[in-house]
C-alpha positions in Angstrom: 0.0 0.0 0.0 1.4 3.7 -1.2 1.5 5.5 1.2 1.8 9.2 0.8 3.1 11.7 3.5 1.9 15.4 4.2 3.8 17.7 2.3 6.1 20.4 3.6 5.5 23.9 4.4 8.0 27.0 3.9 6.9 29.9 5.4 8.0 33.1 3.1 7.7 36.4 4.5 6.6 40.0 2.3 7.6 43.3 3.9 7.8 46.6 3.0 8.4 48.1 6.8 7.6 46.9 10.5 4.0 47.5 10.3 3.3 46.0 7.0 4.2 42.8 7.0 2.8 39.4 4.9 3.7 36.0 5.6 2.6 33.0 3.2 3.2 29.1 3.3 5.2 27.5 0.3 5.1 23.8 -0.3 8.1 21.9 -0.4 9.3 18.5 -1.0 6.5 16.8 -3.0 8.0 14.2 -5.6 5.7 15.6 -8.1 7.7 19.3 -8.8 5.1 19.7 -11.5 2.1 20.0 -8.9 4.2 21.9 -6.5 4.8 24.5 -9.0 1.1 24.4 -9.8 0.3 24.7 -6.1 2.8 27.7 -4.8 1.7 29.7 -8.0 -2.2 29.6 -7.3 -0.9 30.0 -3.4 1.5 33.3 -4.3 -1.1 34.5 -6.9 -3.9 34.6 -4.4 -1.8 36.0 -1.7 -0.9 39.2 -4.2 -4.5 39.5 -5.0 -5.5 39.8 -1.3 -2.6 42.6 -1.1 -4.3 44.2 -4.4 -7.6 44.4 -3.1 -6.8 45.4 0.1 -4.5 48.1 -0.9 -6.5 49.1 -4.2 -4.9 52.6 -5.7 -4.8 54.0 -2.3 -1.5 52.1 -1.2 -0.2 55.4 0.5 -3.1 55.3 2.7 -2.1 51.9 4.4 -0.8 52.4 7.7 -0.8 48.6 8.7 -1.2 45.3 6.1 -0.3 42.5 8.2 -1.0 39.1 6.1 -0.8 35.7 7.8 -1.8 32.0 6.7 -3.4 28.8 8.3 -2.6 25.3 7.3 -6.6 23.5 8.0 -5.6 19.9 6.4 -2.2 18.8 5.4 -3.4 14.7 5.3 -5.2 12.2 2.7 -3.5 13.4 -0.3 -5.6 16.8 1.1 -4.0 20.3 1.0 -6.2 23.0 2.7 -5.2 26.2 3.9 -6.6 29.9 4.5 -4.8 33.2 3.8 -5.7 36.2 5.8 -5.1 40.3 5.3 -5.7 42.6 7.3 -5.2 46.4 6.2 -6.0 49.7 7.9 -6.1 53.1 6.1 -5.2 56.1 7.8 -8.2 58.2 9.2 -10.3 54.6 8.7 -13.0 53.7 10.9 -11.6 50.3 11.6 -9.4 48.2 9.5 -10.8 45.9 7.4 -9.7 42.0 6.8 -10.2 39.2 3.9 -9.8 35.8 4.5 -9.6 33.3 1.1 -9.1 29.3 1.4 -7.5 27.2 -1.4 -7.9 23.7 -1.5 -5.9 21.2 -3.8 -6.9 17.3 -4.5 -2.8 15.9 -4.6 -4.7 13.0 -6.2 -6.1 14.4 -8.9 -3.2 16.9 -9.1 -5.8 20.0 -9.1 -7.4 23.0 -7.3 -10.4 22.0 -5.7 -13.9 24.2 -6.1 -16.8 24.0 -3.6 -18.4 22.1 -6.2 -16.0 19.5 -7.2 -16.5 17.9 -3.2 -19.6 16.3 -4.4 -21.4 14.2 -6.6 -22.2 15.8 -9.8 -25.9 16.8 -10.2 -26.3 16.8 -6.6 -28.1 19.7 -4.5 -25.0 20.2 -2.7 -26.1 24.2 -2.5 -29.3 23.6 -0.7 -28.0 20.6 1.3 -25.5 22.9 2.9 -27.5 26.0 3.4 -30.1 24.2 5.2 -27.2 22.5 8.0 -25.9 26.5 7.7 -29.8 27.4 8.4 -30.1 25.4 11.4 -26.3 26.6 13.2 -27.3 30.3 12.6 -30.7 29.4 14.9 -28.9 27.3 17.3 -26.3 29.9 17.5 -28.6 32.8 17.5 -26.2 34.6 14.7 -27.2 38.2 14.5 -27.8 38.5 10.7 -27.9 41.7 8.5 -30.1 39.7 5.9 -32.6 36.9 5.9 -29.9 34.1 5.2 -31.0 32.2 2.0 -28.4 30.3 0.5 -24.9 30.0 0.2 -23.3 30.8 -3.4 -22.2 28.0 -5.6 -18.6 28.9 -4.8 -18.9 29.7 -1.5 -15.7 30.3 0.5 -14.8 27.1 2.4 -11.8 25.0 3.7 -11.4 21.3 5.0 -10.4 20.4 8.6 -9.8 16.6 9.3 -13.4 15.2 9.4 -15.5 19.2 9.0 -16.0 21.3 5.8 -15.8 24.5 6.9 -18.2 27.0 5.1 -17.9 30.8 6.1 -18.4 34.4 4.7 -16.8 37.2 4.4 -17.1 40.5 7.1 -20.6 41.9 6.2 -21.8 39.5 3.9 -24.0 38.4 5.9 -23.5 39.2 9.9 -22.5 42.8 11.0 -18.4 43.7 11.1 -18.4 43.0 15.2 -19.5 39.2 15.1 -16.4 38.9 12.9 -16.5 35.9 10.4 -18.9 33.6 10.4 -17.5 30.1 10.5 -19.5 26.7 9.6 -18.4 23.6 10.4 -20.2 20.6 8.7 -19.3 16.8 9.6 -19.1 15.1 6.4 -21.0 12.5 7.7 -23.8 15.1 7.4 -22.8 14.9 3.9 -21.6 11.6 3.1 -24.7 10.7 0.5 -23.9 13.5 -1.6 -20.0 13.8 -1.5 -17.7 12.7 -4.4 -16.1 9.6 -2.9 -12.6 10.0 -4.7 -12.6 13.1 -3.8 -11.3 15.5 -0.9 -13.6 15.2 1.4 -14.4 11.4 0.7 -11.0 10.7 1.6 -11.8 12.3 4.9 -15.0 10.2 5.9 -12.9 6.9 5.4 -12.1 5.8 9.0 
C-alpha cells in the first residue's frame, strides 16, 4: 500500500516596513515538482491579489497590512489552507480583513472548487444552506439579511473530518461578530460527497 506523507511547508515572509508585513506558506518536498509548481503559483497569486484588493490605488493610505496563513488539512493526499489580510487606512473607521481558502486534490493533481466535493448533479447548494440554516438558529447569529443560501462557490476549507463554510465580514452578519464560520461533519454529507474526492477521503475511518 502507497502511502503518501503530508507535504512540507516553507513559510516566506513580504515586507515593505515593520508595520506592513505578509507571511505565506510554500510547499516543499512533494515528488511531483510539477504539482508543487502548480500549487505555490495559485498560493503566491492569491496572496498578491488579497494585497491588491486590500491596498486598491490608495497604497499610500495603508498604515498597517499584516497578512498571515493557516494550514486547515495537510493529510489524505488533502491540501487545505486559508490566507488572511488585514489592512487599515489612515483616518479609517476600523481596519478591514479578507480571509480566502484554497484547497488542492494531490490525487487528482488539481485546485479543488466547492463544487467539485460532491457528486455531480447533486443539490449540494441547498444541502448545505439548510445544516448553515439550522447553526445560525442554534447559535442565535445576529444577521444583517434573511440568510437564503450559500453561493455555488462559496468560501470554504477542510479540517480533518468538517467542511468549513464561512463568509466574508458583512456579507451576511454585522463587522463586530467577525467571520462567520461553519463547520459541517461530512457525515452530514456523506450521501452526496464525491467519494474519490477530498472530502471522501476524509469520511474513510
Amino acid at each position: 500500500m502507497a502511502i503518501n506523507f503530508p507535504v512540507g511547508i516553507k513559510t516566506i515572509t513580504i515586507s515593505t516596513g515593520p508595520t506592513k508585513v505578509v507571511y505565506y506558506p510554500r510547499v516543499s518536498g512533494m515528488q511531483n515538482k510539477q504539482l508543487q509548481e502548480f500549487i505555490n503559483n495559485n498560493i503566491l497569486r492569491q496572496t498578491q491579489q488579497l494585497i491588491n484588493e486590500q491596498t486598491g490605488n490608495m497604497d499610500t493610505t495603508v498604515v498597517d497590512l499584516y497578512g498571515y496563513y493557516e494550514i486547515k488539512n495537510n493529510q489524505r493526499d488533502v491540501l487545505s489552507l486559508s490566507l488572511s489580510n488585514y489592512v487599515y487606512h489612515y483616518h479609517a473607521a476600523h481596519g478591514m480583513t479578507v480571509i480566502k481558502s484554497l484547497t488542492f486534490d494531490l490525487q487528482k493533481g488539481k485546485q479543488a472548487a466547492l463544487k467539485d466535493l460532491f457528486k455531480p448533479g447533486s443539490d449540494y447548494v441547498k444541502r448545505i444552506s439548510d445544516l448553515i440554516a439550522v447553526q445560525i438558529k442554534e447559535r442565535d447569529i445576529p444577521l444583517l439579511v434573511d440568510f437564503t443560501e450559500i453561493k455555488p462557490d462559496q468560501d470554504f476549507y477542510i479540517a480533518d473530518k468538517a467542511l468549513v463554510v464561512y463568509f466574508q465580514l458583512y456579507e451576511i452578519t454585522p463587522y463586530a461578530y467577525g467571520f462567520p464560520m461553519f463547520p459541517i461533519s461530512v457525515y452530514d454529507l456523506q450521501d452526496i460527497i464525491d467519494e474519490n474526492g477530498p472530502l471522501g477521503r476524509m469520511a474513510v475511518n
